[in-house]
Structures are given as structure tokens and as C-alpha cells.
N, C-alpha and C positions, 0 to 999 in steps of 0.2 A: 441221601444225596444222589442226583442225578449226574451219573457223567457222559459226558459228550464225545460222540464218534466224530474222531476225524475226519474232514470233506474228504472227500474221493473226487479227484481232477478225471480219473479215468470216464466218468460216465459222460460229461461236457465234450474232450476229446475226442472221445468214440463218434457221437453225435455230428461234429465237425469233420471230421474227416468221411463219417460216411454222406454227408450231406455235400460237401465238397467231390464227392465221386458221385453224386448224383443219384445217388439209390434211396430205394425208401427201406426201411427196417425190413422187409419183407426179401426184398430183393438180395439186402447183402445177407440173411440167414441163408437164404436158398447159394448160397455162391462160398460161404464159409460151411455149408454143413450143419448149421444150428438151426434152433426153432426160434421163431419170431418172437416168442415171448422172453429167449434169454437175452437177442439182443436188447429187447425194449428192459427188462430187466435191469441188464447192465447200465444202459442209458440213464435210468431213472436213479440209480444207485441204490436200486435194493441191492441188487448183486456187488458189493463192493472191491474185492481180491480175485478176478478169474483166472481160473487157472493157466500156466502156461501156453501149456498143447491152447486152449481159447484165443486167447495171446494172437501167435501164433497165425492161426487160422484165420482169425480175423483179419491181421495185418498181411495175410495173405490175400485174402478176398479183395480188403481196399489198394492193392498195388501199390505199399507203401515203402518212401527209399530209405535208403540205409540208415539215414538221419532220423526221420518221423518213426521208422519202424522201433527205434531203439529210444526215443521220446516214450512212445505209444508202451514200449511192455515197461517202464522205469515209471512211467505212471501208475500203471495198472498195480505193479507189487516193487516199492523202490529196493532196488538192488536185483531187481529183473533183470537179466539181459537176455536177447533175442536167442532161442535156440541156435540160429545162426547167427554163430560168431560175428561179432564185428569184428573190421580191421582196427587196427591204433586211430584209423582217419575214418569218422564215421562219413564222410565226403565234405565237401565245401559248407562250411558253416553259413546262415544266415537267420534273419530277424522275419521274414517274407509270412507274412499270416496264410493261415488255409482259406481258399474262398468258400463260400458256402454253398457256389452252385457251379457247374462247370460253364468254362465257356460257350458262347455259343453262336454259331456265323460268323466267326471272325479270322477263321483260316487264312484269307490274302493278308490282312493285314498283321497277323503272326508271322507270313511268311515273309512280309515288307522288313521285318524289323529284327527277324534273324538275318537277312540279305543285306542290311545295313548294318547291323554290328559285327559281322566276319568279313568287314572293309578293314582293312589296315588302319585307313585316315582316318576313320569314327572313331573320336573321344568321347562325345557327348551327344546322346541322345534326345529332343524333346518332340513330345506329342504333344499338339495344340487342336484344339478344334471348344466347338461351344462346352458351357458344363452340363454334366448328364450327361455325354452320349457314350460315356464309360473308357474313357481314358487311361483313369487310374486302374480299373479293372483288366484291361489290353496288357499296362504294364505289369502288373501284378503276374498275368497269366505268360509275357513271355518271360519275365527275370525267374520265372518256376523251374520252364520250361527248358533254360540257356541255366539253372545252374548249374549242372555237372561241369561245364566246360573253363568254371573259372573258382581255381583254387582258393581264392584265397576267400572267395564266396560271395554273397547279392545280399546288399543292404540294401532296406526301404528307410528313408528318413523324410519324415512328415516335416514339413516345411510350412501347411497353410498355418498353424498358430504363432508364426513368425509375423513382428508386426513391423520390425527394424530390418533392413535388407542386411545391416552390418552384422547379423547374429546366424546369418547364411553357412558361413565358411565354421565357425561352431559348432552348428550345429549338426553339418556332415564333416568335420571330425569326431564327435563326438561317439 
């Protein structure tokens, strides 16, 4: 009888988040202190349990916040916690996916839409413009960028599989 290893989320993760920091396997060994074949390693999930200190290192290299960095070792080995202690409040909670690539040339318009939501009068935010020209991706990158400043955290709720406008208010309660 054949028994089966539990999947390892860690190696998918690792991937995402260094791919979201724009590096290539090379780049974040040379910046954690490892060699390119443990990150690829890890990645691929021969390496499935690395060690803390690894951990560590790694989530040092990728500039990861309180939040993801403590995602990231709870993956790696569950009941991990970050060498550095977290507080009770690992920071403002949210749902906001990793990008896969960092932004890019889009500085004014990051700077437009923190300069608009540190208005008092701004409730409600919308970008409009054609599809394609990365809308979703702008917002993605400043609600990243703007969560520390709101406790209670940045929720993304997907709304185009909505076909009923009346399932709107639903579905960002939800």
C-alpha cells in the first residue's frame, strides 16, 4: 500500500510571493543567502518542511508584512511561528491576493488615489477607464499599499459574476 504525502502549500506561496517581488529564483537566493537550487527545491516541493532559520531568511529577503510573513512560516511547518514574535494583531486583516508581478509606471496614478482617499469627503472610490488597461491591477496595488492605515482591513469583493444588481449589497456584506 502506497501512502500519500500531504501537498505542501509552501512551495506554490514561496513562488507567488517571490514572483510578486519581481525576482527570479536566482535573485532572491543571492538576497536570502541560499543557493538557487534550494530555492527551486522548495518551489517544486522536493524540499517540503524548511527549516525555520530558511523561513526566516527567506521572508526576510521577500519584505514580507507581519501578516504574509506569518501566513508564509504556518505554511511552511503548521504551528510555525515567525522567529519574530508576532503581536496579538498580526495587522489589519484582508482577502487582497499577491500580484504576480510588481507594478509598473504607474507611480502618478498610485499617487492620485492616495491623494483622493486621505480626503475626509471620499467614501467611495471608482476607476473607470476601457478594459485592459489594468484597473483592477492599480486597485489591487494601492488597497496593498494603503493597508496598514486601516484597521479594520481592504477587502476585494469580486462583483463581475454578479448578474442581478440586487445581489450587490450581498455580496459586499458578505
Amino acid at each position: 500500500m502506497v501512502s500519500a504525502q500531504p501537498l505542501s502549500l509552501f512551495g506554490p506561496l514561496l513562488r507567488r510571493y517571490r514572483a510578486a517581488a519581481g525576482l527570479t529564483q536566482e535573485e532572491l537566493a543571492e538576497r536570502a543567502g541560499l543557493s538557487t537550487r534550494a530555492i527551486s527545491d522548495l518551489e517544486r516541493g522536493v524540499k517540503r518542511a524548511p527549516r525555520r532559520e530558511t523561513v526566516e531568511l527567506l521572508a526576510d529577503a521577500l519584505t514580507l508584512t507581519a501578516q504574509k510573513r506569518a501566513l508564509f512560516a504556518s505554511t511552511a511547518r503548521p504551528g510555525l511561528e515567525p522567529a519574530s514574535a508576532l503581536p496579538v494583531s498580526a495587522g489589519p486583516p484582508s482577502n487582497l491576493p499577491a500580484q504576480p508581478t510588481p507594478l509598473m509606471a504607474r507611480e502618478r496614478e498610485l499617487r492620485a488615489i492616495h491623494e483622493l482617499l486621505d480626503r475626509p469627503d471620499t467614501r467611495l472610490l471608482t476607476l473607470t477607464g476601457p478594459g485592459g488597461v489594468g484597473k483592477t491591477r492599480l486597485a489591487l496595488a494601492a488597497a496593498d499599499e494603503l493597508l496598514p492605515r486601516f484597521e479594520d482591513g481592504v477587502w476585494l469583493v469580486e462583483l463581475a459574476p454578479l448578474r442581478d444588481p440586487a445581489l450587490v449589497a450581498q455580496a459586499v456584506a458578505r
